[in-house]
FIZAVEX-74544 format. One record per residue (C-alpha): residue in one letter; x, y, z. Coordinates in pm, whole numbers, padded with zeros to 5 digits, always signed. Layout:
# residues N
AXYZ ...
END
This chain:
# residues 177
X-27514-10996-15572 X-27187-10834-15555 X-26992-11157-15652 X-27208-11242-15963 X-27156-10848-16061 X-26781-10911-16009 X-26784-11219-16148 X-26920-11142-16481 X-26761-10831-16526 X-26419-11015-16465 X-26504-11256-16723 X-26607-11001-16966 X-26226-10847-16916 X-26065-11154-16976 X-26252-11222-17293 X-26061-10990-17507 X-25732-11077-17373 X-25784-11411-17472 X-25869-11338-17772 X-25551-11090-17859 X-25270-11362-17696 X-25439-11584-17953 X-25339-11370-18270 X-24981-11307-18110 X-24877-11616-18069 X-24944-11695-18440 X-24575-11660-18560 X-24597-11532-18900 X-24982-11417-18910 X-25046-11128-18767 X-25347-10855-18716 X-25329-10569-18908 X-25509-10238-18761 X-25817-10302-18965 X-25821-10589-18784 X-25728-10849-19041 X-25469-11127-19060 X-25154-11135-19272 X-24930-11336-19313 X-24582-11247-19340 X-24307-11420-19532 X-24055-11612-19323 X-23686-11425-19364 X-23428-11611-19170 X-23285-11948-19328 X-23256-12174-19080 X-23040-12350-19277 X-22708-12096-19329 X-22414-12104-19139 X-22441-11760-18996 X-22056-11774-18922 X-22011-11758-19314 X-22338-11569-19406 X-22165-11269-19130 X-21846-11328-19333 X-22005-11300-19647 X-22189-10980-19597 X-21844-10815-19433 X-21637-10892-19733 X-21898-10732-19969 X-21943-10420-19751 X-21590-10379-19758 X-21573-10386-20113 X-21880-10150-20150 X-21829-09949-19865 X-22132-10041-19703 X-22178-10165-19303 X-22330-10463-19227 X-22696-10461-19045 X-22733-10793-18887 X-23111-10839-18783 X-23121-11135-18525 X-23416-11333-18449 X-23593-11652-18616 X-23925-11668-18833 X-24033-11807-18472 X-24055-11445-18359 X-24365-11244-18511 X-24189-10903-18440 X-23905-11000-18649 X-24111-11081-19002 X-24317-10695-18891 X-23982-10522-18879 X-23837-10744-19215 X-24182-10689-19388 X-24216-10297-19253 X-23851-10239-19381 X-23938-10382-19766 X-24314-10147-19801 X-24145-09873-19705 X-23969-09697-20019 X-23777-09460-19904 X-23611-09685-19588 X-23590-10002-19864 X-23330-09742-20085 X-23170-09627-19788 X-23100-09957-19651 X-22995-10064-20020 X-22733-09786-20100 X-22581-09777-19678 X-22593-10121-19585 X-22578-10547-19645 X-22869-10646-19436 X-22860-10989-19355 X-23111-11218-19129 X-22920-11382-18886 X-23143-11668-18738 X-23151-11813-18368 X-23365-12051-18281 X-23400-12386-18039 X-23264-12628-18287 X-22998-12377-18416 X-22855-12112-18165 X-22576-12002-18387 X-22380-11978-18052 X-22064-11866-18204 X-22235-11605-18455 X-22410-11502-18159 X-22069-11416-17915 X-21899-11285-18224 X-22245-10989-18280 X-22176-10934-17845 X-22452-11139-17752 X-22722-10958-17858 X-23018-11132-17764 X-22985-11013-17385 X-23210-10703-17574 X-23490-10923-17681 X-23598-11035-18057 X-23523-10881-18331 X-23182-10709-18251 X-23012-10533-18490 X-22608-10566-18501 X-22408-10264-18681 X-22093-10427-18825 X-21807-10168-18961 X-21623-10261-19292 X-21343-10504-19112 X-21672-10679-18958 X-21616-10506-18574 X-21961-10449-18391 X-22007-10074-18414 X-22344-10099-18207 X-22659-10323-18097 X-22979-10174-18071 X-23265-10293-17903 X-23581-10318-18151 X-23807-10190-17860 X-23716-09844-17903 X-23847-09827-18279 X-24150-10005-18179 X-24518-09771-18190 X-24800-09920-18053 X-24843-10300-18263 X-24591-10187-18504 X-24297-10003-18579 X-24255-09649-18597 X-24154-09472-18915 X-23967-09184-18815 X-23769-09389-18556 X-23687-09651-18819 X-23526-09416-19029 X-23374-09237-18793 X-23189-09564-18695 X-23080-09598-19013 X-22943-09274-19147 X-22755-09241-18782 X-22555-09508-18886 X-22436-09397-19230 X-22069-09363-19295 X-22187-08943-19330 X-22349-08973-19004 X-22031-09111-18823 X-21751-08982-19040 X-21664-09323-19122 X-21523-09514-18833 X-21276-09738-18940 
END
């Protein structure tokens, strides 16, 4: 009688876990709190030379002395359209973003690694997906940070996010140059 007891109650437990790897490994639909689906648009173009697309967003922070935010990952990676989606909704860290920084999506994938984009941001994908790359005004890595730290429960965490962000203005660090 034990076993059957054990039994079912095991399979009970494993019902909802099934059911929750199922909606993460959807890579651009994901469950909302209410418990809904939505889909998020894909950001990264697999397409781009990332070599030029890196060189391209240093050259116009330098001339609007902006940094460069280099989010890493690949419309593969269901965190990474939640943090590009998260970043748009939100107002106030949309204008910050948009008056500090050129944010660019900087894909890797399995058909394109971007191997030497990747060595010239200091390998950040040993932190996971999405990693963020700070890039000064002459295009030097100023800092990687790991996406799990501005993570809250199945999302991202406001305060956090914007904290990120405004620690990495040129008021924040006096301008490193």
């Amino acid at each position: 009688m034990k076993k059957i007891v054990f039994l079912i109650l095991a399979a009970l437990l494993t019902l909802p876990l099934s059911a929750q790897n199922k909606a993460t490994n959807k890579s651009n639909a994901l469950t909302t709190k209410a418990g809904e689906e939505k889909a998020y648009a894909k950001v990264y173009d697999e397409k781009l030379d990332a070599m030029a697309q890196i060189d391209q967003a240093v050259k116009l922070a330098s001339s609007t002395g902006r940094k460069v935010i280099c989010q890493v990952g690949g419309n593969w990676c269901p965190w990474c359209l939640r943090f590009a989606n998260f970043i748009t909704e939100d107002k106030e860290i949309a204008e910050l973003i948009e008056k500090h920084f050129v944010y660019i999506h900087v894909n890797t994938s399995k058909d394109n690694k971007n191997k030497e984009a990747l060595i010239r941001l200091g390998n950040p994908g040993r932190f996971g997906y999405p990693v963020f790359v700070i890039l000064n005004h002459d295009g030097s890595v100023l800092h990687i940070q790991n996406s799990a730290y501005l993570e809250e429960g199945k999302g991202y965490d406001r305060k956090k996010v914007l904290d990120f962000f405004k620690n990495w203005t040129d008021e924040a660090i006096k301008d490193i140059r």
